[in-house]
HTML snippet that shows the backbone in 3Dmol.js (N, CA, C, O; Angstrom):
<script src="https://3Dmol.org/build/3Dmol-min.js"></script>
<div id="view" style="width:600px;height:400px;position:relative"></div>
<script>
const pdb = `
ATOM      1  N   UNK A   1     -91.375  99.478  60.355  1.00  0.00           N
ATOM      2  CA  UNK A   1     -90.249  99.965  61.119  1.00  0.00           C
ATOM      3  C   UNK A   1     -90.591  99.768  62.583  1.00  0.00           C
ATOM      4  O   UNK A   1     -91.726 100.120  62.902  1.00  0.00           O
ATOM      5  N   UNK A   2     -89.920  99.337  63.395  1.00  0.00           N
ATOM      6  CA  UNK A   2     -89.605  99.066  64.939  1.00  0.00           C
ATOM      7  C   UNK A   2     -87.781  99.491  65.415  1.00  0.00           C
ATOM      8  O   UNK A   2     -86.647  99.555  64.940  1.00  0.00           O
ATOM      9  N   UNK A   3     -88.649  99.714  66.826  1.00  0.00           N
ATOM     10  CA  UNK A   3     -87.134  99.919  67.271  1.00  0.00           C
ATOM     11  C   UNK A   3     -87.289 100.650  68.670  1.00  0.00           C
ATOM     12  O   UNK A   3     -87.714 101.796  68.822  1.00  0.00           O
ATOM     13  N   UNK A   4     -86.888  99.826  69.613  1.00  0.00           N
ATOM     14  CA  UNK A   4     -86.779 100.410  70.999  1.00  0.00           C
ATOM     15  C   UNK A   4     -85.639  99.459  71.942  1.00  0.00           C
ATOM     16  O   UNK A   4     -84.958  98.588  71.400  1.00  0.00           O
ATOM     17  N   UNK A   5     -85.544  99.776  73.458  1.00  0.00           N
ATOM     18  CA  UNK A   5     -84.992  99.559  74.040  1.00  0.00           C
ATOM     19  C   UNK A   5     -85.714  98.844  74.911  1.00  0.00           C
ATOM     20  O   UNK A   5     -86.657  99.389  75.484  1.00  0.00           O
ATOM     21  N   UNK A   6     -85.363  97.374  75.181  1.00  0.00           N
ATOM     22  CA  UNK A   6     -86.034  96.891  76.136  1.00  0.00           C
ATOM     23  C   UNK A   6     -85.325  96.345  77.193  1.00  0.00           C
ATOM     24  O   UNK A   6     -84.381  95.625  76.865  1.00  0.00           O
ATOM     25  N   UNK A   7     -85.538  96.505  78.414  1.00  0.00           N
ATOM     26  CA  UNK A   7     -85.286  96.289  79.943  1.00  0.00           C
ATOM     27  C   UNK A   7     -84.797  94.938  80.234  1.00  0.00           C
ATOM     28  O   UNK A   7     -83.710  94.541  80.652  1.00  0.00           O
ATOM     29  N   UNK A   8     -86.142  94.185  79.827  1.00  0.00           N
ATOM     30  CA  UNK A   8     -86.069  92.889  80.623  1.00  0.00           C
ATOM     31  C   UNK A   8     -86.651  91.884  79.312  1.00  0.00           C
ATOM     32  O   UNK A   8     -86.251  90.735  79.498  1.00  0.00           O
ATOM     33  N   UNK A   9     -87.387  91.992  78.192  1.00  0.00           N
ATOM     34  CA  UNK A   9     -87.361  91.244  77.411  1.00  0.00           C
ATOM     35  C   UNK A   9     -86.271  90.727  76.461  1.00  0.00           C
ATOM     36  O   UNK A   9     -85.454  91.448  75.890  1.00  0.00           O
ATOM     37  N   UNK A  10     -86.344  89.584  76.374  1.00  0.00           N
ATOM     38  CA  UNK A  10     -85.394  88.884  75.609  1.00  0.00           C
ATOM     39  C   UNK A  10     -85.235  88.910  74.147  1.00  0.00           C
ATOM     40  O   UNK A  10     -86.012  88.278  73.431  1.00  0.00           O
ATOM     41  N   UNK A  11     -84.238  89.630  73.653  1.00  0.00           N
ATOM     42  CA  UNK A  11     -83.991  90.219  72.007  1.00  0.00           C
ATOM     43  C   UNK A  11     -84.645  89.097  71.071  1.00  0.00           C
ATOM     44  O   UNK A  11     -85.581  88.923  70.291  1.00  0.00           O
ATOM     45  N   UNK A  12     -83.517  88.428  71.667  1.00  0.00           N
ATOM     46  CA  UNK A  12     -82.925  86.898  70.558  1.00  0.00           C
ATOM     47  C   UNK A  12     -84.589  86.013  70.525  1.00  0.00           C
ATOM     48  O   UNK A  12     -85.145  85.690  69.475  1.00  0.00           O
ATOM     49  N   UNK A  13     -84.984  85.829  71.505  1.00  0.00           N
ATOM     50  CA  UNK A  13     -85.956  84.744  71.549  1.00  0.00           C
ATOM     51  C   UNK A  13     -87.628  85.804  71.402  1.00  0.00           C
ATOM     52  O   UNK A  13     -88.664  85.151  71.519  1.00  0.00           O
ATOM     53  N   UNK A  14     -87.752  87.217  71.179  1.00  0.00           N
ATOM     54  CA  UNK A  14     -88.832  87.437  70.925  1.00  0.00           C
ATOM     55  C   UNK A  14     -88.542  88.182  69.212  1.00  0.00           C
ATOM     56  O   UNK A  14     -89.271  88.943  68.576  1.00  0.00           O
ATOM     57  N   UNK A  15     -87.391  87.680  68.903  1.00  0.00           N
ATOM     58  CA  UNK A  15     -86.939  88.063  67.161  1.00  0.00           C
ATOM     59  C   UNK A  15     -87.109  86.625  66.816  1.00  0.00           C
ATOM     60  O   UNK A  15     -87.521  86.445  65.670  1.00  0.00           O
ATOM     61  N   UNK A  16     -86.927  85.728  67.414  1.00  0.00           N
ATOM     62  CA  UNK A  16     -86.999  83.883  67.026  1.00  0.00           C
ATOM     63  C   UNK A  16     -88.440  84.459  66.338  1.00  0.00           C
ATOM     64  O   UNK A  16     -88.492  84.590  65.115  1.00  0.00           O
ATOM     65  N   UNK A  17     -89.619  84.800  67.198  1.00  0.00           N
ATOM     66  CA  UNK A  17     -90.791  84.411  66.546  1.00  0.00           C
ATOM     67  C   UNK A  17     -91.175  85.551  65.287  1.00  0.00           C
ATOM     68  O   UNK A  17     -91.768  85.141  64.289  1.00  0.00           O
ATOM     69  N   UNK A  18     -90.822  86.882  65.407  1.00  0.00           N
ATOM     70  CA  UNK A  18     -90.766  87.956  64.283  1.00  0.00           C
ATOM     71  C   UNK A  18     -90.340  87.292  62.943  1.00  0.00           C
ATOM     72  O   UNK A  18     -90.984  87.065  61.919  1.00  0.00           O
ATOM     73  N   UNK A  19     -89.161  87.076  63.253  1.00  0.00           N
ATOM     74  CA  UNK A  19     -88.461  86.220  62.235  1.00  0.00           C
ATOM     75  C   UNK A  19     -89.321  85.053  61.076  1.00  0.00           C
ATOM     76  O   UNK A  19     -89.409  84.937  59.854  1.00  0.00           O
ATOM     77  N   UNK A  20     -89.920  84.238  62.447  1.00  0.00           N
ATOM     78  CA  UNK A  20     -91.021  82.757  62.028  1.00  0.00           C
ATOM     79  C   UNK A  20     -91.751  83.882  60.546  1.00  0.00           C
ATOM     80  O   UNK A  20     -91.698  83.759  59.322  1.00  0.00           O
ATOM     81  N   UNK A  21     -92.408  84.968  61.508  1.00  0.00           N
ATOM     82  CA  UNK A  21     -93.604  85.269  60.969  1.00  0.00           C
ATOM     83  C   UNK A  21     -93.358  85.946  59.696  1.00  0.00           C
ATOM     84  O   UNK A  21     -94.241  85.955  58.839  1.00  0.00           O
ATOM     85  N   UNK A  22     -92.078  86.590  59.479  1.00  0.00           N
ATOM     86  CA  UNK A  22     -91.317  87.439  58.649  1.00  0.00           C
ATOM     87  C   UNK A  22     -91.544  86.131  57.569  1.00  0.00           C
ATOM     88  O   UNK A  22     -92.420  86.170  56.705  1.00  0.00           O
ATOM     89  N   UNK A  23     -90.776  85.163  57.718  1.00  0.00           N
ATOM     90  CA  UNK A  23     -90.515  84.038  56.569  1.00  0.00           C
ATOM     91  C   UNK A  23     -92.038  83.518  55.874  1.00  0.00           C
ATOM     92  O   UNK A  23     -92.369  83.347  54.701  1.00  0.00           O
ATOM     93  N   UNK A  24     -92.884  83.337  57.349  1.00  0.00           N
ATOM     94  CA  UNK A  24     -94.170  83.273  56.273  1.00  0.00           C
ATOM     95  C   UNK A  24     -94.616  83.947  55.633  1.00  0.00           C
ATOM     96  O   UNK A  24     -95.131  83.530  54.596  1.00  0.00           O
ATOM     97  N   UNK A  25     -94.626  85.381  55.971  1.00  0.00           N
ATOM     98  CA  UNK A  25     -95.425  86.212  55.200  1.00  0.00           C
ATOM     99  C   UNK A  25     -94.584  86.293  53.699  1.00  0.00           C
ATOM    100  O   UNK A  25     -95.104  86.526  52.608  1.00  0.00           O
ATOM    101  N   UNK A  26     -93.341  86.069  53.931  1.00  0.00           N
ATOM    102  CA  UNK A  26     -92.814  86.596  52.282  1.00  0.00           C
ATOM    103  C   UNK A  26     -93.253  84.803  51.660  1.00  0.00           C
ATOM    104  O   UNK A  26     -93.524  84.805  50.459  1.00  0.00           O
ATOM    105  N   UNK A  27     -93.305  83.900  52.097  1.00  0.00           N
ATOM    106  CA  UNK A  27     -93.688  82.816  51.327  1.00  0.00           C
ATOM    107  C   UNK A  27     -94.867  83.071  50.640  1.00  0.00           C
ATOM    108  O   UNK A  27     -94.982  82.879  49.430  1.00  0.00           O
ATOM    109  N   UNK A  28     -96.035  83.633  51.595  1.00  0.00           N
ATOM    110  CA  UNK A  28     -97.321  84.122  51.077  1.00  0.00           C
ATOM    111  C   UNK A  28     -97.218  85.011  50.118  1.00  0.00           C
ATOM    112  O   UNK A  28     -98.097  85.082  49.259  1.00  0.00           O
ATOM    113  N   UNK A  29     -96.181  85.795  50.108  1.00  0.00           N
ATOM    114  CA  UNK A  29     -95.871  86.923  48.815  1.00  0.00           C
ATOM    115  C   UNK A  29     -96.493  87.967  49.666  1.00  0.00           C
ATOM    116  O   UNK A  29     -96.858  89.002  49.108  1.00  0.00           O
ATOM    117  N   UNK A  30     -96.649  87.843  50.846  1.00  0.00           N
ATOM    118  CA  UNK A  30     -96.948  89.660  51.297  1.00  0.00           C
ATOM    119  C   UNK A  30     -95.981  90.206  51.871  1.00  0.00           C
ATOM    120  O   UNK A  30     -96.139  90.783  52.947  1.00  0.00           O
ATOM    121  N   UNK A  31     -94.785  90.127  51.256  1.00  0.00           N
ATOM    122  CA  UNK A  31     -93.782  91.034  51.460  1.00  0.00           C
ATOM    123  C   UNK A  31     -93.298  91.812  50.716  1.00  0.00           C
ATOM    124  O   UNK A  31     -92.616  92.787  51.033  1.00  0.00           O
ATOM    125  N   UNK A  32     -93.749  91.291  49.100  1.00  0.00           N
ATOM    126  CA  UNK A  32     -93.104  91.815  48.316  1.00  0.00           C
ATOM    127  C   UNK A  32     -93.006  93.408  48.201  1.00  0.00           C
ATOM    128  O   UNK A  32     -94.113  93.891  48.439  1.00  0.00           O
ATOM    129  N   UNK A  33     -91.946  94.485  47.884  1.00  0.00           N
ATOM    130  CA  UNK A  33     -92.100  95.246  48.006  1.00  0.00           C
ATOM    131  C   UNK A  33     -91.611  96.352  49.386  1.00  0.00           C
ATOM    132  O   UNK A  33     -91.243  97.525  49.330  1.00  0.00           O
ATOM    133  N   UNK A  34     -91.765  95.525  50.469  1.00  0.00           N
ATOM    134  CA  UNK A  34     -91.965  95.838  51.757  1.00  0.00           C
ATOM    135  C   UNK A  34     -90.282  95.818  52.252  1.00  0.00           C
ATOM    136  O   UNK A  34     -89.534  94.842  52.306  1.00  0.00           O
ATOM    137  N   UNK A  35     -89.943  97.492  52.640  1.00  0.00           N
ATOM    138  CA  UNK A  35     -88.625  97.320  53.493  1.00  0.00           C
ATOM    139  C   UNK A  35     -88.751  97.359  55.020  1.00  0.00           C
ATOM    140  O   UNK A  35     -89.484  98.105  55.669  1.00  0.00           O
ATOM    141  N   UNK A  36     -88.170  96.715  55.337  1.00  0.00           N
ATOM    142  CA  UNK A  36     -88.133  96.699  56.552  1.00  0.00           C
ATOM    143  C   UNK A  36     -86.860  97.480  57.811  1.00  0.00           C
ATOM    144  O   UNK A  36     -85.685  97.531  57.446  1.00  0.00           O
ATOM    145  N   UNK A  37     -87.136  97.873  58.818  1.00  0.00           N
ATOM    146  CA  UNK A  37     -85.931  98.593  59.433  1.00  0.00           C
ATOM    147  C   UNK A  37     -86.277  98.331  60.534  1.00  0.00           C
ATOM    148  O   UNK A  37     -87.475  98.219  60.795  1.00  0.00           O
ATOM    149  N   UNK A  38     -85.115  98.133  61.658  1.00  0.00           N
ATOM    150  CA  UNK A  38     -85.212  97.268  62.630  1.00  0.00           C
ATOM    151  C   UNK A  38     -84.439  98.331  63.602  1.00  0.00           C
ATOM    152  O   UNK A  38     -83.486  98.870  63.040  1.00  0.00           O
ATOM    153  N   UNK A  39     -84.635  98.682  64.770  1.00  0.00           N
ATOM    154  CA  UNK A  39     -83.587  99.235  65.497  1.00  0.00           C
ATOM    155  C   UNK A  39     -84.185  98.543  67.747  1.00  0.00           C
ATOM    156  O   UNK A  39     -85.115  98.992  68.417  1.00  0.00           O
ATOM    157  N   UNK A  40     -83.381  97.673  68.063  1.00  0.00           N
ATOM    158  CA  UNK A  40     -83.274  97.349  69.199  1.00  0.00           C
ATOM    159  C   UNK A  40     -82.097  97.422  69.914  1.00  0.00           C
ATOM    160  O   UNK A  40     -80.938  97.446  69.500  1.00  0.00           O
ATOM    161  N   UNK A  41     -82.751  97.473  71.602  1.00  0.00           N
ATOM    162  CA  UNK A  41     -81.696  97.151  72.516  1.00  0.00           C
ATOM    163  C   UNK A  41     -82.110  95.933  72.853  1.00  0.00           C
ATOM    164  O   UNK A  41     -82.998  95.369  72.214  1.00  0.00           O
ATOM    165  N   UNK A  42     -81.263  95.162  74.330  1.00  0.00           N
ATOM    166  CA  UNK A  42     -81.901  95.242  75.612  1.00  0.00           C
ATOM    167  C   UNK A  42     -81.116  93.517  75.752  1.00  0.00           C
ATOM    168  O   UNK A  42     -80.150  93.142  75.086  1.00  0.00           O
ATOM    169  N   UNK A  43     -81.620  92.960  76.462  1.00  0.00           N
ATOM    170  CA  UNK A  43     -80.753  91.510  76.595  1.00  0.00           C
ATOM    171  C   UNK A  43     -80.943  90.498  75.401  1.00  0.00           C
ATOM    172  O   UNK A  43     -82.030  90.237  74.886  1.00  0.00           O
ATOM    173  N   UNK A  44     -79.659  89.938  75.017  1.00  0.00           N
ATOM    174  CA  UNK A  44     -79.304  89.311  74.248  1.00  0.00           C
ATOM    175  C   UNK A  44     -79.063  89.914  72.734  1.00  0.00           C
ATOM    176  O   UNK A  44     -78.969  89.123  71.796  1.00  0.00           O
ATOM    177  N   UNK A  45     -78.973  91.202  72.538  1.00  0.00           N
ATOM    178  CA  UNK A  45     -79.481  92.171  71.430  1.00  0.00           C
ATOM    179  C   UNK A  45     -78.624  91.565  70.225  1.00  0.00           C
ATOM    180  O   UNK A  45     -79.049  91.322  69.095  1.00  0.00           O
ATOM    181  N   UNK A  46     -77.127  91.344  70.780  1.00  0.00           N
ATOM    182  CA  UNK A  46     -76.373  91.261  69.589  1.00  0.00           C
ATOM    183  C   UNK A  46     -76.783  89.359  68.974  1.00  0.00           C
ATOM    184  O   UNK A  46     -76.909  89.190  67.761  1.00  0.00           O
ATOM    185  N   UNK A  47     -76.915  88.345  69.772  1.00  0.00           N
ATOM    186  CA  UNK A  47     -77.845  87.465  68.740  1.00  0.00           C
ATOM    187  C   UNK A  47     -78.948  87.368  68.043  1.00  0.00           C
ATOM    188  O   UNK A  47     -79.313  86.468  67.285  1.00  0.00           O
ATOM    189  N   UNK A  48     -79.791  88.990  68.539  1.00  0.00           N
ATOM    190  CA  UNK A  48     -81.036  89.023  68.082  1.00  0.00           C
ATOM    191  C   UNK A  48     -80.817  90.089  66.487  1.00  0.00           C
ATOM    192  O   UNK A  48     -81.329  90.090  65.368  1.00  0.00           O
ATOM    193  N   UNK A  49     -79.862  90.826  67.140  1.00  0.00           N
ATOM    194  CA  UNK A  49     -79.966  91.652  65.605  1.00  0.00           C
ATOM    195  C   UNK A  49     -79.415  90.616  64.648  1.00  0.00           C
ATOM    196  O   UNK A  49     -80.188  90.419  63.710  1.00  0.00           O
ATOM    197  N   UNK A  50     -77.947  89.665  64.599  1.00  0.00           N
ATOM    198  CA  UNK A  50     -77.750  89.004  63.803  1.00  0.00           C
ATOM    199  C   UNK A  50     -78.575  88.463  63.553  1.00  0.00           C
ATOM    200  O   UNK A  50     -78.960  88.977  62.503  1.00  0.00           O
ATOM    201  N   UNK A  51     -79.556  87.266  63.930  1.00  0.00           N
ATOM    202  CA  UNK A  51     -80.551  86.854  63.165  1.00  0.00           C
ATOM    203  C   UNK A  51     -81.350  88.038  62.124  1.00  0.00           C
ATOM    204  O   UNK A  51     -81.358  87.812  60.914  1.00  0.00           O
ATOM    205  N   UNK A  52     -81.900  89.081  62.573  1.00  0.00           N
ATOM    206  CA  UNK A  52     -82.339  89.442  61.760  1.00  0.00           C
ATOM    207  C   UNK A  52     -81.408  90.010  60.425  1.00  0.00           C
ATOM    208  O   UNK A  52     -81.969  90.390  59.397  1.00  0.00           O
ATOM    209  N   UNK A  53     -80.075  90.015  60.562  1.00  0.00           N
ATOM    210  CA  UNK A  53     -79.035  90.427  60.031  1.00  0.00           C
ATOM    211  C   UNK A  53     -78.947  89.399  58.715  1.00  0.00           C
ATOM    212  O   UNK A  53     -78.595  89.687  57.571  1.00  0.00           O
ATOM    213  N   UNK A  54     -79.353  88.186  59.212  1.00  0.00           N
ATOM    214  CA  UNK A  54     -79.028  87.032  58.517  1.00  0.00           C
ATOM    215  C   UNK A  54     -80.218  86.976  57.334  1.00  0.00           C
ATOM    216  O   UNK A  54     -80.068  86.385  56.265  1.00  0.00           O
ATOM    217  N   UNK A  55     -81.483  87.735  57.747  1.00  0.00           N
ATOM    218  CA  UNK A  55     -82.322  87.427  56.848  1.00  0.00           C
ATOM    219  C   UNK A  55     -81.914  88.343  55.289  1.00  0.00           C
ATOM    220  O   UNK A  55     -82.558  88.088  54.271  1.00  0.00           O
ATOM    221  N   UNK A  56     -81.035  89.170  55.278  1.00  0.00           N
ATOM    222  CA  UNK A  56     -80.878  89.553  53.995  1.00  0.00           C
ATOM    223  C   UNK A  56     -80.040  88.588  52.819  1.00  0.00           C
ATOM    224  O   UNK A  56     -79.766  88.718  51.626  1.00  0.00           O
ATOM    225  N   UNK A  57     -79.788  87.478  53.950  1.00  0.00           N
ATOM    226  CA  UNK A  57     -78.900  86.514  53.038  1.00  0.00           C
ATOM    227  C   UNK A  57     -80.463  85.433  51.815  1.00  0.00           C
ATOM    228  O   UNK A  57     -80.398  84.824  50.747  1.00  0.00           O
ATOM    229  N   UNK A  58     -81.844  85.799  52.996  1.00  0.00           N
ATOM    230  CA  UNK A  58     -82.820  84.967  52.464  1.00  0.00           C
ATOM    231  C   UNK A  58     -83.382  86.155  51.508  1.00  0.00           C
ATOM    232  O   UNK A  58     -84.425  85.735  51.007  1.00  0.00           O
ATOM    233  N   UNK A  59     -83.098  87.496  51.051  1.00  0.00           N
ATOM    234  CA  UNK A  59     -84.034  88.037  50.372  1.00  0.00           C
ATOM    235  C   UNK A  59     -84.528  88.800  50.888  1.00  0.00           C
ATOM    236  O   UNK A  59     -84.971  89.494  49.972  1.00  0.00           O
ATOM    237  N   UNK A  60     -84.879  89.334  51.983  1.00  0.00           N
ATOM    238  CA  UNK A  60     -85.307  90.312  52.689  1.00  0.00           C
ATOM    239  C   UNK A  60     -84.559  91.652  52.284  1.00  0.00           C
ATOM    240  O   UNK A  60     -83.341  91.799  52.188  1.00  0.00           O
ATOM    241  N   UNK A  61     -85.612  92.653  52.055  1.00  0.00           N
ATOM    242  CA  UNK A  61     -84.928  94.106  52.121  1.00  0.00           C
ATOM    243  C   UNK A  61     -85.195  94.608  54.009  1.00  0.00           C
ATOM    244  O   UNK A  61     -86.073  95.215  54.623  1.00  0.00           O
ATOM    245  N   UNK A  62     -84.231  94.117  54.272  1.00  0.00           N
ATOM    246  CA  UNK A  62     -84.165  94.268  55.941  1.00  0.00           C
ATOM    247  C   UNK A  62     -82.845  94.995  56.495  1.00  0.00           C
ATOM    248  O   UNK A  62     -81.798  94.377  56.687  1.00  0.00           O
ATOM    249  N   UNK A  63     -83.029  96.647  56.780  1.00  0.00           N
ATOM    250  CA  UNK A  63     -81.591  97.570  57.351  1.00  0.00           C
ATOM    251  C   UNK A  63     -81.765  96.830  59.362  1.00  0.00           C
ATOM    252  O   UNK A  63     -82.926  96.640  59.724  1.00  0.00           O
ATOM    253  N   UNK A  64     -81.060  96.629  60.009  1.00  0.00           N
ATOM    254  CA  UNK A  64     -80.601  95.868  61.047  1.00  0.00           C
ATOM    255  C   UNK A  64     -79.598  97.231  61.667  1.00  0.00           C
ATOM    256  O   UNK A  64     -78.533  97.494  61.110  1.00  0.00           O
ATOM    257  N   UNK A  65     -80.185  98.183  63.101  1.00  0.00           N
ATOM    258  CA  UNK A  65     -79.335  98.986  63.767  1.00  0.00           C
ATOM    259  C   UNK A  65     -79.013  98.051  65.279  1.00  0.00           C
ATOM    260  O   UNK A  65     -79.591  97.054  65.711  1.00  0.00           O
ATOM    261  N   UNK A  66     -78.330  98.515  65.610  1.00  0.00           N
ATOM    262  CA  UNK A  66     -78.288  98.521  67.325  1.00  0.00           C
ATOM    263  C   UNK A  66     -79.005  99.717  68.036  1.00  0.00           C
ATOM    264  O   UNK A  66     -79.634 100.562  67.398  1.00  0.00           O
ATOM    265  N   UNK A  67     -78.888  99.731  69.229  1.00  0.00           N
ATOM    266  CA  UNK A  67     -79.286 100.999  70.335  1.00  0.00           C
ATOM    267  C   UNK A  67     -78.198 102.361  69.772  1.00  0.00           C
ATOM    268  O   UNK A  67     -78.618 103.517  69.740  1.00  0.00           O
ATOM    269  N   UNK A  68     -77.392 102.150  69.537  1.00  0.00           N
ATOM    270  CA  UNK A  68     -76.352 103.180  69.185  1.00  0.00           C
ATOM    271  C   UNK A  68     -76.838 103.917  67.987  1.00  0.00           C
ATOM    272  O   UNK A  68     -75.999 104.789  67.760  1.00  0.00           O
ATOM    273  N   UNK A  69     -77.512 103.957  67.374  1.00  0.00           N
ATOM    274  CA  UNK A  69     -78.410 104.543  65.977  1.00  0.00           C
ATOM    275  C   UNK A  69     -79.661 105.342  66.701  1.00  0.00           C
ATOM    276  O   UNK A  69     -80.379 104.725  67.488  1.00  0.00           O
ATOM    277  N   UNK A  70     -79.886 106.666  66.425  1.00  0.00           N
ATOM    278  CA  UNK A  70     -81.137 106.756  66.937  1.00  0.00           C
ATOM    279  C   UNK A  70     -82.407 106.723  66.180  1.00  0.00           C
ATOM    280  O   UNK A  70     -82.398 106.959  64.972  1.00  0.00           O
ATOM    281  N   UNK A  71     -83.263 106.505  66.677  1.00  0.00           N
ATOM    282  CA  UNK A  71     -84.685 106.166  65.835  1.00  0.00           C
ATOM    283  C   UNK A  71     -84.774 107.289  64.935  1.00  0.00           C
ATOM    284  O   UNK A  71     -84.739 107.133  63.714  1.00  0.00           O
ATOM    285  N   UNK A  72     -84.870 108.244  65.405  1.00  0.00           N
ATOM    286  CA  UNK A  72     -84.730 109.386  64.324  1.00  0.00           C
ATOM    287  C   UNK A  72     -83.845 109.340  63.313  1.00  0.00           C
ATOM    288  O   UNK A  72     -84.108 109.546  62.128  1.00  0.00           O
ATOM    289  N   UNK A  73     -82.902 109.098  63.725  1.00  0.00           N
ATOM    290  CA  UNK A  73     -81.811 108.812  62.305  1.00  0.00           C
ATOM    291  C   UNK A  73     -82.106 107.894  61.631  1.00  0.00           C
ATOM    292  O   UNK A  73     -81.773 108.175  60.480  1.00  0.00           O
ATOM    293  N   UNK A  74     -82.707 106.587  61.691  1.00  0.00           N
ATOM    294  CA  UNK A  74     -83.175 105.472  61.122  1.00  0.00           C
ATOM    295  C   UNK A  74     -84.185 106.158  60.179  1.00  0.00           C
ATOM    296  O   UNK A  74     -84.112 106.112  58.951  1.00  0.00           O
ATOM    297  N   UNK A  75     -85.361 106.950  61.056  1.00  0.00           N
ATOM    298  CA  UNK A  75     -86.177 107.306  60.377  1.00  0.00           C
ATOM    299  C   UNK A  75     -86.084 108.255  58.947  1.00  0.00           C
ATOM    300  O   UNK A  75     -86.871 108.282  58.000  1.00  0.00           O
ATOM    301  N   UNK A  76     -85.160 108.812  59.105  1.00  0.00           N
ATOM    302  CA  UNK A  76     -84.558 109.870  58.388  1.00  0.00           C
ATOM    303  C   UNK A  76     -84.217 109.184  56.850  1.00  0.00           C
ATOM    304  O   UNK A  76     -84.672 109.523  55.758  1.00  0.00           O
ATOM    305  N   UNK A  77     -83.032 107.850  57.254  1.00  0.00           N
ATOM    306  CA  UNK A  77     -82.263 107.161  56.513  1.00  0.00           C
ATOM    307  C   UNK A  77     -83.908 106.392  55.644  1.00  0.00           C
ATOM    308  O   UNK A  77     -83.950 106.719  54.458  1.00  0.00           O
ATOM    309  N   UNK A  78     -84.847 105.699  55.993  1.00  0.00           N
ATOM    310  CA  UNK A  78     -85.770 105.460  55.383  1.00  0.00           C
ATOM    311  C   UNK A  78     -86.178 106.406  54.423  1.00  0.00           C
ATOM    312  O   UNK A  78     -85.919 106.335  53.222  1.00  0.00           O
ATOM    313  N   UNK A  79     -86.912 107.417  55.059  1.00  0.00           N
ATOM    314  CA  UNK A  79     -88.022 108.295  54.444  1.00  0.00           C
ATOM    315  C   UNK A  79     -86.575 108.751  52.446  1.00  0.00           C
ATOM    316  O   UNK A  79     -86.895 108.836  51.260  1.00  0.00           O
ATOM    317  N   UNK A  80     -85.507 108.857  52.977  1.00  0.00           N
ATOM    318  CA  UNK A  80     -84.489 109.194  52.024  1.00  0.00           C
ATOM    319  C   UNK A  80     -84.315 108.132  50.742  1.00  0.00           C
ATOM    320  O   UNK A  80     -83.937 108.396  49.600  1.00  0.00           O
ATOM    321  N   UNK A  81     -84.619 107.157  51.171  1.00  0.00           N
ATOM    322  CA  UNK A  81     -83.856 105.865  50.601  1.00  0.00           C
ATOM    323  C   UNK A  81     -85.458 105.854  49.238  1.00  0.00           C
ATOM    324  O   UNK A  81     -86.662 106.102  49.162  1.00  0.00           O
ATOM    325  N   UNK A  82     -84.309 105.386  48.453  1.00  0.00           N
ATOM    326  CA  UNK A  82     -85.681 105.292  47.059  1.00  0.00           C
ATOM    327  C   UNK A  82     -85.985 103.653  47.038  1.00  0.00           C
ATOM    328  O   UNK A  82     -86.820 103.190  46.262  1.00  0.00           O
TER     329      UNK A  82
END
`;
const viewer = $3Dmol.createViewer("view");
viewer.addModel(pdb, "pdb");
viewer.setStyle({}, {cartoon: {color: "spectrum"}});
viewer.zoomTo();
viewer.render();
</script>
């Protein structure tokens, strides 16, 4: 789980490489199992969450918030979820 608000870093292009690393690791099979929950702001947010939005189309158990969700509530919605 991640999730903050950032200033001046770039959503879209520092989720480009999360993403990279996301796809290898489930090729390796160390994902299996593994949910993932995502909650960002900050520039470019809304191409950055869609990408990660997009990875449930590859198989990923991946929940995708905006800034408008608070971490706590994310956290909440996890710890709940079977």
């Amino acid at each position: 789980m991640g999730g903050a608000i950032a200033n001046f870093t770039d959503v879209k292009k520092t989720f480009g490489g999360i993403i990279k690393a996301f796809r290898k690791a489930k090729s390796e099979g160390k994902l299996d199992g593994v949910k993932i929950w995502v909650r960002r702001g900050g520039p470019n947010e809304k191409q950055g969450l869609a990408a990660m939005r997009a990875l449930q189309d590859e198989g990923f158990d991946i929940h995708v918030f905006d800034r408008t969700t608070p971490l706590t509530d994310i956290v909440d919605m996890a710890m709940t979820e079977k």
